[in-house]
C-alpha positions in Angstrom: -50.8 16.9 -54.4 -48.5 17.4 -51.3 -49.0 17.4 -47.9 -46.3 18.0 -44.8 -46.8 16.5 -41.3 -44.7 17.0 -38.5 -43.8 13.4 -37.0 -41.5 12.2 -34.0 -39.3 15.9 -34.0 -39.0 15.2 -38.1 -41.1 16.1 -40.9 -42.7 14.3 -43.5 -43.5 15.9 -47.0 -45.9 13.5 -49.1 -46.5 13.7 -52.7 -48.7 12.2 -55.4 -48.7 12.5 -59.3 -51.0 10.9 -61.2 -49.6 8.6 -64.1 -50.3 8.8 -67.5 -51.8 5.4 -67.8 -54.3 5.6 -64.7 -54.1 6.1 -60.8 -51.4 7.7 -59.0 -48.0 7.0 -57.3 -46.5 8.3 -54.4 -43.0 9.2 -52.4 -42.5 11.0 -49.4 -39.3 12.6 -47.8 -38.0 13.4 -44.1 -36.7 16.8 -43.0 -34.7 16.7 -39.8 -34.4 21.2 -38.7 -31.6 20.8 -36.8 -29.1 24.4 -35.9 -27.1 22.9 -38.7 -29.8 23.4 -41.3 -32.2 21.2 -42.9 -31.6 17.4 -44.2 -33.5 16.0 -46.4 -34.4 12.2 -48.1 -36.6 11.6 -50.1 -38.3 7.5 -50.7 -40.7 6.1 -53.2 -43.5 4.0 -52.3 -44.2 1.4 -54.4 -47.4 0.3 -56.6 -50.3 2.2 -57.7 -53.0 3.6 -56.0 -56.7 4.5 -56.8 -56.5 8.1 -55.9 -54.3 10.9 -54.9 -55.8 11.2 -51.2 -54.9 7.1 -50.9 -51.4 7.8 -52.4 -50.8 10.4 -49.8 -52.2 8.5 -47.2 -49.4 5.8 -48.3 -46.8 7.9 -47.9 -47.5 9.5 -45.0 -48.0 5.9 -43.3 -44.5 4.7 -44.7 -42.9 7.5 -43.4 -44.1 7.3 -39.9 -42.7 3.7 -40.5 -39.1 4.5 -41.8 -38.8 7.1 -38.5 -40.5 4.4 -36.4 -38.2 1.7 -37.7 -35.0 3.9 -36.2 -33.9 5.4 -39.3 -31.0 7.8 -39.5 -29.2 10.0 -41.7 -26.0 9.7 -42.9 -23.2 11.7 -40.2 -22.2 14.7 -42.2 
């Protein structure tokens, strides 16, 4: 499952796969569009959640965080 979200003039691309053992992990990634192109990093979350909507909903959450908490890309 994947959802994008536009956040704070970024956007944040959450995904969920389900493990072979039960439940489901997650990671996100934030885009910065810029005239320069598009960057991209991507994050895991960690632990295991019960489904893939609460997975998502993880990720979505600690990406708002990691934008919220000042975060930056690399210069190129």
């Amino acid at each position: 499952m994947k959802v994008r979200q536009a956040y704070e003039g970024r956007v944040i691309e959450a995904r969920s796969s389900e493990l072979k053992d039960g439940g489901w992990d997650s990671e996100f990634s934030i885009e910065e569009h810029d005239a320069a192109g598009v960057t991209e990093r991507a994050f895991y979350v960690p632990g295991v959640f019960p489904s893939a909507e609460a997975a998502i909903e993880a990720a979505v959450t600690a990406g708002q965080q990691k934008i919220d908490s000042g975060f930056e890309y690399p210069i190129r």
